[in-house]
C-alpha positions as CSV (number, residue, x, y, z in Angstrom):
1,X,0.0,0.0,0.0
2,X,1.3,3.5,-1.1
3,X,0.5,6.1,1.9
4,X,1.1,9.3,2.8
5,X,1.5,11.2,6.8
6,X,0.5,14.5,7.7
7,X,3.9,16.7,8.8
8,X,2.8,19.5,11.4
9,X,5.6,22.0,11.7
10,X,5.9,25.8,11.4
11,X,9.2,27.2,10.7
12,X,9.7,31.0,11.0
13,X,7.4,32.6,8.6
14,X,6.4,29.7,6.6
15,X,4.0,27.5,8.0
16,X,3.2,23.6,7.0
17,X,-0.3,22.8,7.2
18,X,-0.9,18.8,7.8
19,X,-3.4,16.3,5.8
20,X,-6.0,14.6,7.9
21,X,-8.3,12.4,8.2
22,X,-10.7,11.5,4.7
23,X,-8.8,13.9,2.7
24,X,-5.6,12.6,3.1
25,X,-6.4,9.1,2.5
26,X,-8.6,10.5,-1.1
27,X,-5.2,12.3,-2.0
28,X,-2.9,9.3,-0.8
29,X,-5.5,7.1,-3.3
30,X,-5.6,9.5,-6.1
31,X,-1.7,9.2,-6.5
32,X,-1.3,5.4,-6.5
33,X,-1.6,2.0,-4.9
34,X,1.9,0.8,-6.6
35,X,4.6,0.0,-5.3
36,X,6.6,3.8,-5.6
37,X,4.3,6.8,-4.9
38,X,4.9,9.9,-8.2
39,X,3.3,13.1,-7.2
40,X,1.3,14.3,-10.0
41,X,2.6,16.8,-12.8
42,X,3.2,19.7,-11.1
43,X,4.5,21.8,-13.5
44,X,2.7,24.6,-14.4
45,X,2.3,24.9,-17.9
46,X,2.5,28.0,-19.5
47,X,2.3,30.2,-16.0
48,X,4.9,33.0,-15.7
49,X,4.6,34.5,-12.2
50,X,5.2,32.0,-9.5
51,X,5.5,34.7,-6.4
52,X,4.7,38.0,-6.3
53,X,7.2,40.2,-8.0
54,X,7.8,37.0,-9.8
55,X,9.7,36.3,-12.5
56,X,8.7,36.4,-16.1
57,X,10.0,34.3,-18.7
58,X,10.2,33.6,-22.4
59,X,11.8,29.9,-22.5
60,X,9.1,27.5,-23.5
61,X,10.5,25.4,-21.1
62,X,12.5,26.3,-17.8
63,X,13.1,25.3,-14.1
64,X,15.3,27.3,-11.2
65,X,16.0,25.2,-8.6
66,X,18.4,25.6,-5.4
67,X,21.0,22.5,-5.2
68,X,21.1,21.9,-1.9
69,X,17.6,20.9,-1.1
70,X,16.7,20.4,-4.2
71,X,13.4,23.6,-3.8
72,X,11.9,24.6,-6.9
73,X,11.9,28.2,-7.3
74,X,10.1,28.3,-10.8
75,X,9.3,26.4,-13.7
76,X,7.1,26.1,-16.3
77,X,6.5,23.4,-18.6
78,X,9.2,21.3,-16.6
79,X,8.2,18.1,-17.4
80,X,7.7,18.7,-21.4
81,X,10.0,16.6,-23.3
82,X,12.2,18.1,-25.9
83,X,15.5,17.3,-27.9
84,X,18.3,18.8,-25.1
85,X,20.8,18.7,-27.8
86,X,24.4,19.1,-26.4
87,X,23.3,19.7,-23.0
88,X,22.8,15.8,-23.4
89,X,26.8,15.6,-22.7
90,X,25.9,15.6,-19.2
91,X,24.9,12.7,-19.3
92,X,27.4,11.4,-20.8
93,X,29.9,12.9,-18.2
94,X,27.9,11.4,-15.6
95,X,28.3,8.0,-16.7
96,X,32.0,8.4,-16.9
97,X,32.5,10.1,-13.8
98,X,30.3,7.5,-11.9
99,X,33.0,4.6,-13.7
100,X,36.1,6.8,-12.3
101,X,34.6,6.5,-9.2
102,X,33.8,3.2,-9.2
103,X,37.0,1.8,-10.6
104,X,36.4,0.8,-14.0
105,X,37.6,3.3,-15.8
106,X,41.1,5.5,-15.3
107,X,41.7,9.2,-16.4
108,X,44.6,7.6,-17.8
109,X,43.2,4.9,-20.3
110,X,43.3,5.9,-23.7
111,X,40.7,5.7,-26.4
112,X,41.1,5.6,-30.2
113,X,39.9,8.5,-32.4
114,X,37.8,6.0,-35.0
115,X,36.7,6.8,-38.5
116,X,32.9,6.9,-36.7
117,X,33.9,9.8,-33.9
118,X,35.4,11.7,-36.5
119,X,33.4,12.0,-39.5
120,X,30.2,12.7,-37.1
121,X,32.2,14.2,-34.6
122,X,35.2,15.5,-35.5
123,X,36.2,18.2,-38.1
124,X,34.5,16.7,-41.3
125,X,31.0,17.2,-39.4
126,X,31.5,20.8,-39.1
127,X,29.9,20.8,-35.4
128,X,31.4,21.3,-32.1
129,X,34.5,19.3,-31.7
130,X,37.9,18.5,-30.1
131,X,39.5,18.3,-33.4
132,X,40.9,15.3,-32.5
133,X,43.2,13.2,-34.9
134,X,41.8,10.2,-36.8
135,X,43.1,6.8,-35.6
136,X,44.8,9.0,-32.6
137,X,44.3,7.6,-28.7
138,X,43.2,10.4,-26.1
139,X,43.0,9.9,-22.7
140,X,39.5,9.6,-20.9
141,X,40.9,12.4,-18.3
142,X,41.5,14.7,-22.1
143,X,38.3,13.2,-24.3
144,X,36.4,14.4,-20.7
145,X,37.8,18.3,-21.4
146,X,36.7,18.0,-24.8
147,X,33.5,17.0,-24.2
148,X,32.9,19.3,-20.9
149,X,34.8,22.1,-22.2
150,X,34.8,22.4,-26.0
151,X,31.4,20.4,-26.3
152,X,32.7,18.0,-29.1
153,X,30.7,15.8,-30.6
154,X,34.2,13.7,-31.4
155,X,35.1,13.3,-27.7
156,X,31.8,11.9,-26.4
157,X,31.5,9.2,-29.2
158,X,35.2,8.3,-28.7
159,X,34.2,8.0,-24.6
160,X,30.8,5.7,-25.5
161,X,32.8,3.3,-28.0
162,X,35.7,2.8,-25.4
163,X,33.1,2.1,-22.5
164,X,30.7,0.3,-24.8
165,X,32.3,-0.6,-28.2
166,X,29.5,0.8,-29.8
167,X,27.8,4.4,-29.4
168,X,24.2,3.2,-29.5
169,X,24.7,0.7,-26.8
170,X,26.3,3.2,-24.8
171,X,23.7,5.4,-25.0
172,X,20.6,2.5,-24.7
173,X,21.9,0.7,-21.9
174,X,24.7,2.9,-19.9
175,X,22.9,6.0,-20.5
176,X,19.3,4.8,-20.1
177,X,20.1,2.5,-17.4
178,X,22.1,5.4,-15.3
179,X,19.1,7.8,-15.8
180,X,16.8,4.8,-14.3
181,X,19.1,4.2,-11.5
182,X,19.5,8.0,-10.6
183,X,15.5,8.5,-10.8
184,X,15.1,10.4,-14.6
185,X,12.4,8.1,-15.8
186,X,11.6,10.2,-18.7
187,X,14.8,10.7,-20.6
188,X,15.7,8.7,-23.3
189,X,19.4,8.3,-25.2
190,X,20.2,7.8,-29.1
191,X,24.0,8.3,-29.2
192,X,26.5,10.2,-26.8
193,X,26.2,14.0,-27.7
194,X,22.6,14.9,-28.7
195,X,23.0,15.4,-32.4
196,X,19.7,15.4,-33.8
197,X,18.3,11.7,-33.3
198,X,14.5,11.3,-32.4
199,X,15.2,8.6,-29.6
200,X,17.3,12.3,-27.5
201,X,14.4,13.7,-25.4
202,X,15.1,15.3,-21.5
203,X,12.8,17.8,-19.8
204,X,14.4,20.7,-18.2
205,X,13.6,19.2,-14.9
206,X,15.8,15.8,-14.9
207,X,18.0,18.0,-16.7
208,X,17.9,19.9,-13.5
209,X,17.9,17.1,-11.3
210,X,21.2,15.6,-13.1
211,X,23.3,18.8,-12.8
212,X,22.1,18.9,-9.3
213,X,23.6,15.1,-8.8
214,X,26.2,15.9,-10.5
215,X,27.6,18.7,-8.3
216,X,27.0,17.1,-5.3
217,X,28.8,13.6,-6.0
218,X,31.7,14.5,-8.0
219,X,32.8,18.3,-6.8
220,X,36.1,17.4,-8.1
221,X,35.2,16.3,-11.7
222,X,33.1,19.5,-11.8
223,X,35.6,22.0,-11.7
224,X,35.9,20.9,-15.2
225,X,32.8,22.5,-16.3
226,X,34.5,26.2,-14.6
227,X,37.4,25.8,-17.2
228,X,37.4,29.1,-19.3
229,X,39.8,27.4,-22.8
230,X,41.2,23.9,-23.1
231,X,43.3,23.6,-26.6
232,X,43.8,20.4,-28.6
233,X,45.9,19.2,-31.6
234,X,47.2,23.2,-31.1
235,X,43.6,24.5,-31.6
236,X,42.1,26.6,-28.4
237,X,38.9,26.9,-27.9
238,X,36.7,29.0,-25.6
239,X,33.8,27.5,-23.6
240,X,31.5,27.6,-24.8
241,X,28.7,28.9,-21.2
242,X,28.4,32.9,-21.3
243,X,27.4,33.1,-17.9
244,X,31.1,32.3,-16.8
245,X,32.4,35.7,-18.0
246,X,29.2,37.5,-17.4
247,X,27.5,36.1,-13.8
248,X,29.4,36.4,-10.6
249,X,29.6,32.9,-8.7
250,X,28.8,31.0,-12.6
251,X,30.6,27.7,-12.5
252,X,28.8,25.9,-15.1
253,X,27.3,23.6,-17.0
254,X,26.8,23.1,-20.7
255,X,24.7,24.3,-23.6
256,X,23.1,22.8,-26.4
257,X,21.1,23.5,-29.7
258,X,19.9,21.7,-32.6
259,X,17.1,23.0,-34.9
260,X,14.8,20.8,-33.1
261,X,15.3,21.7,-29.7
262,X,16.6,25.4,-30.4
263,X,18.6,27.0,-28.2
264,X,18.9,25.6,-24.4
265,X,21.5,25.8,-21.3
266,X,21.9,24.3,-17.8
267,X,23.7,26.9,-15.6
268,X,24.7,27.1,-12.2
269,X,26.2,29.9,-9.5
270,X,26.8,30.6,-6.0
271,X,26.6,32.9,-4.2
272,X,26.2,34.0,-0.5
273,X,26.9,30.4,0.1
274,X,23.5,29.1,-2.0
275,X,23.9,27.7,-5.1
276,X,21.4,28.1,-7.5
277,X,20.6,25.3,-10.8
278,X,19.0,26.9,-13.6
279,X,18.0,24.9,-17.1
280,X,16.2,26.7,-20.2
281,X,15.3,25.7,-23.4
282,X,13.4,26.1,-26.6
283,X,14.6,29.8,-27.2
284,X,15.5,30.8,-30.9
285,X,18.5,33.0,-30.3
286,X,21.7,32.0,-28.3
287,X,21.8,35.6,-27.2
288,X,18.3,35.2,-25.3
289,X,19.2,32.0,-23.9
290,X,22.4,34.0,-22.5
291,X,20.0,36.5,-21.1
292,X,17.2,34.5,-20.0
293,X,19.1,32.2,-17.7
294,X,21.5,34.6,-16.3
295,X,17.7,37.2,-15.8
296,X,16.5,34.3,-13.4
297,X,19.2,33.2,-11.8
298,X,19.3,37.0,-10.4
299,X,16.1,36.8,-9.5
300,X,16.7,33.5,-7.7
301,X,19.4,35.4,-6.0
302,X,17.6,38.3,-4.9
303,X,14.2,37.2,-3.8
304,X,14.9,33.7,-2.3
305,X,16.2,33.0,1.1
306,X,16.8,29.1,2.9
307,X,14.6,28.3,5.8
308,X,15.0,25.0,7.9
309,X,11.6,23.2,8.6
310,X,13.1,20.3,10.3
311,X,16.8,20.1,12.1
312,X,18.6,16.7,11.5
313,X,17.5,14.0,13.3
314,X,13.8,15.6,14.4
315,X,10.6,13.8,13.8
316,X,9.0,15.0,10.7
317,X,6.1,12.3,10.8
318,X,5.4,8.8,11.4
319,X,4.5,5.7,9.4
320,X,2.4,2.9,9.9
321,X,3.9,-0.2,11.4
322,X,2.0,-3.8,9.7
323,X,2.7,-6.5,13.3
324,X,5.1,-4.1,15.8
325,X,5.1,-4.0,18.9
326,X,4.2,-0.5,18.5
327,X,1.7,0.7,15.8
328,X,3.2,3.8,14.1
329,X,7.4,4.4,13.8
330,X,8.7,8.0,14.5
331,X,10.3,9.5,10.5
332,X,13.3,11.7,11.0
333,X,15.7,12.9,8.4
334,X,19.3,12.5,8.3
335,X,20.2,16.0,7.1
336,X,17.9,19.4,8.0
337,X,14.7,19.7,5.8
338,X,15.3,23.4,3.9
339,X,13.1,24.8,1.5
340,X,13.5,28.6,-0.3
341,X,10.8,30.5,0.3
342,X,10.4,34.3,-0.9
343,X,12.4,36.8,1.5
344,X,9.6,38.9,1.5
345,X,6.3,37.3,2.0
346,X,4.7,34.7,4.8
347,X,4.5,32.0,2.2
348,X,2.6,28.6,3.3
349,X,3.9,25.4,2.1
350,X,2.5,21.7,2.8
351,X,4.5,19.0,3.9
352,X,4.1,15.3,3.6
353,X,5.2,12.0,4.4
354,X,4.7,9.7,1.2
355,X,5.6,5.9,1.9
356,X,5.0,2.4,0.9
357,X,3.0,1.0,3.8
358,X,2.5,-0.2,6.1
359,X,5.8,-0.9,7.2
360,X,6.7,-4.7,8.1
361,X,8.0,-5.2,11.1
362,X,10.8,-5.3,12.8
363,X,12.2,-1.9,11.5
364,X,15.6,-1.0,12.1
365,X,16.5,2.3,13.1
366,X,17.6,4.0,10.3
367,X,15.9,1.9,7.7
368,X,14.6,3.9,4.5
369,X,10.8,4.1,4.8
370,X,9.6,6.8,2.7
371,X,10.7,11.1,1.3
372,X,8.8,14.2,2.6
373,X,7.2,16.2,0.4
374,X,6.7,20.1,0.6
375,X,4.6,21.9,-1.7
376,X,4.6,25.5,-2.5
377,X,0.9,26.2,-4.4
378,X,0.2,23.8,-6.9
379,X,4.3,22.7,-7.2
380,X,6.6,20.6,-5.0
381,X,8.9,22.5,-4.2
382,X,11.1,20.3,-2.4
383,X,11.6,16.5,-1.6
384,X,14.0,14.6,0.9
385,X,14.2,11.0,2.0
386,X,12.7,10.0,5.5
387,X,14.2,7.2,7.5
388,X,13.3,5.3,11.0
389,X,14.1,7.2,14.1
390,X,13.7,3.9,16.3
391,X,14.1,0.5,15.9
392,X,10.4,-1.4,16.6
393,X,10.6,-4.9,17.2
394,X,8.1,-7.5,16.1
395,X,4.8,-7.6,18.1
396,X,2.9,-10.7,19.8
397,X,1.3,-13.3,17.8
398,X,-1.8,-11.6,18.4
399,X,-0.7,-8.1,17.5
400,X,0.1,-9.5,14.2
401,X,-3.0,-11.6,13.9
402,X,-5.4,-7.7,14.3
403,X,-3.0,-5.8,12.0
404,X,-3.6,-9.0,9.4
405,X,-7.4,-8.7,9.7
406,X,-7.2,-5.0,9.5
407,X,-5.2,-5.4,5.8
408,X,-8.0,-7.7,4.9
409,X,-10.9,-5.5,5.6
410,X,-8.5,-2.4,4.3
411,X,-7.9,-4.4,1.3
412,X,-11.4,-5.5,0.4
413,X,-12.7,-1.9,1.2
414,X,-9.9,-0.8,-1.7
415,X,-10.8,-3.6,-4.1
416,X,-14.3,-2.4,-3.9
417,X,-13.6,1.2,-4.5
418,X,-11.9,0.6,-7.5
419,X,-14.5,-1.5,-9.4
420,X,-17.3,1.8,-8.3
C-alpha cells in the first residue's frame, strides 16, 4: 500500500499545514496504490509569475531550482520533453564520472579517435569538436575536457565506443540505465552527444535534477565545467557557457542547440553560500538563452532565502507499522529539511510524508521508509528522504494476527472502490 503522513511543523514565517483524516487518505489514493508513490505533474504549464514580484520568462520550457535541497523556485513546462541537444553531454559525463569512481575506468586509459567519432564528430561534421586526430588515442581524463569544455561531438563518441564498443549501446543501456538508476524516468538516449536523433528527449527538470547530482557527487570532476579554454591538436577553444564571464559565482554547465530543440542551457552559480541550478530551453537566439538564464538566476538570487523546517535528526512524521510492537514508527531525516521560500512574503507550504505501507515489522532504526514532500501552491517544491528514528521490534502473535485482519478489511474496502 502506497501512503502518505501528515507533517505538522511551522518554521519561522512559513508555515506547513498537515493532511488529515478523509482527505488525506482521497489524495494518498488518487496518486497510487503501486509500489513507488509519483506526485502528479506539477509543472505549471505555461504560468509565468510564481510569487509576487515573480519572475517572467520567455523559455518554453525552464526550471530554477536551489542544489542543496533540491526547492523549486520556478518552472514552467518542466516536465515537457524536448530534444536537449548538447546539453545531453551531461549525461554522458555522468556515466564516466560514476565509472572513475567506481574503478572501471582510469583518467589515464586511452581511447582511439575512429573513423565513426570523426566523420560525425570530428572536423569533417562541421559541429562542435575537439579536433581530434583520426586513428589518434586520447586519454579519458582529455576526451572528458573536450566533451565538458569544447562540447565535441568527437570526444563523447570516442568516450561511448571505449566504454561500450558501440555508441548506441552506450547510450541504450549505460545511459538509459544510469538515468533509471538515478530516478530520470523520462529521458531517453540515441548516441552520446545529442545530435539530432529522435530517440534524445530530457525535460528541463531531470535535466535539472542531473546537474544537481552531478555537483553534489563528483565536486572534483566538476571544476571541469569552470574551465574558461582547453586547446587540442594546437587548436584553443573558448567554452562555450556565457554566464562564466558574465554572472558572478557562474561555475557551469553546458549548452546545447539543434534545430529541433533550439537554443537551451543548464547553468549554475553561488553565491552568499546558496547555489542556485538553472535549465532553459526552446529559445530561438543563443543571445536570449544567454539573457534569459543569467535574468533568473538574479532573480533567484535576490528574492529567495533558505529556511530549515526540520533540524537533522527531528521527527518530521510517522509511518504505519503492519505486526510491531508499537503501531506507528517516528520519521526523522538525516540532514535538516530546507526549503526557499520568498524573502519577503509569509509564504505557506505543505509537507508530507509519502511511503509504501504499512511498514513490516521489525524496522531497524535508520531503515529507509519513505521522502517528505513540501509543496509550495500547486508545485513541489522540495523532496527529501525520511528514515526510521527507532528501531520497533516485532509484536505478539496476536498483534500480528489484528493488524492481518485489519489489511484484509483495508484491502477488500480498496478492491471495492476501484470497481465503483
Amino acid at each position: 500500500m502506497a501512503a502518505d503522513r501528515p507533517v505538522s511543523r511551522k518554521s519561522c514565517s512559513a508555515a506547513v499545514r498537515p493532511w488529515r483524516g478523509l482527505m488525506a487518505a482521497a489524495l494518498a489514493l488518487s496518486v497510487g496504490w503501486g509500489s513507488i508513490v509519483y506526485a502528479a505533474n506539477n509543472s505549471v504549464q505555461g504560468a509565468k509569475k510564481e510569487v509576487e514580484g515573480g519572475f517572467d520568462g520567455d523559455a518554453p520550457t525552464a526550471i530554477l531550482i536551489e542544489a542543496t535541497s533540491g526547492s523549486v523556485l520556478f518552472e514552467k513546462n518542466a516536465d515537457e520533453l524536448r530534444a536537449p541537444s548538447s546539453m545531453m553531454k551531461l549525461m554522458t559525463a555522468e556515466v564516466v564520472f560514476n565509472a572513475l569512481q567506481n574503478g572501471s575506468v582510469k583518467l589515464s586509459d586511452e581511447y582511439r579517435i575512429s573513423e565513426n567519432a570523426w566523420r560525425k564528430g570530428g572536423a569533417p561534421a562541421g559541429g562542435s569538436t575537439m579536433f581530434a586526430i583520426l586513428n589518434s588515442k586520447v586519454s579519458v581524463d582529455d576526451l572528458l575536457k573536450g566533451a565538458i569544455i569544447q562540447s565535441g561531438n568527437d570526444s563523447c563518441i570516442a568516450l561511448a565506443e571505449g566504454m561500450a564498443g558501440n555508441e548506441r549501446i552506450f547510450a541504450a543501456e549505460f545511459m538509459t540505465k544510469r538515468a533509471r538508476e538515478l530516478g530520470m524516468t523520462k529521458s531517453t538516449f540515441g548516441n552520446s552527444n545529442g545530435l539530432p536523433d529522435p530517440a534524445n528527449k530530457m525535460t528541463v527538470r531531470e535535466l535539472a535534477s542531473l546537474a544537481r547530482h552531478i555537483i553534489r557527487t563528483y565536486p572534483d570532476m566538476y571544476k571541469l565545467f569552470s574551465e574558461k579554454e582547453f586547446t587540442w591538436n594546437k587548436i584553443r577553444q573558448q567554452n562555450r557557457n556565457p554566464l562564466l564571464n558574465s554572472l558572478n559565482g557562474a561555475d557551469g554547465l553546458k549548452t546545447g542547440y539543434t534545430k529541433e530543440g533550439g537554443y537551451g542551457m543548464v547553468g549554475s552559480a553561488v553565491q552568499n553560500d546558496i547555489r542556485l541550478i538553472v535549465v532553459v530551453n526552446g529559445l530561438e537566439d543563443p543571445d536570449d538563452r544567454a539573457s534569459e538564464a543569467k535574468k533568473m538566476l538574479e532573480w533567484g538570487f535576490r528574492n529567495f532565502e533558505a529556511r530549515t523546517l526540520f533540524a537533522a535528526n527531528q521527527q518530521v512524521g510517522y509511518a504505519k507499522v503492519f505486526g510491531g510492537e508499537s503501531r506507528t514508527v517516528k520519521l526523522a531525516s538525516h540532514e535538516p529539511i530546507k526549503v526557499m521560500v520568498p524573502k519577503n512574503g509569509n509564504e505557506r507550504l505543505i509537507a508530507r510524508v509519502v511511503y509504501k505501507g504499512p511498514v513490516r515489522a521489525p524496522v531497524a532504526e535508520g531503515q529507509p521508509v519513505g521522502v517528505v514532500r513540501v509543496w509550495r501552491g500547486a508545485n513541489v517544491a522540495m523532496e527529501a528522504p525520511v528514515y526510521a528514528a527507532e528501531a520497533i521490534a516485532t509484536g505478539s502473535t496476536m498483534r500480528r494476527a489484528i493488524d492481518g485482519v485489519s489489511e484484509l478489511v483495508i484491502g477488500m474496502f480498496r478492491a471495492s472502490a476501484e470497481k465503483l
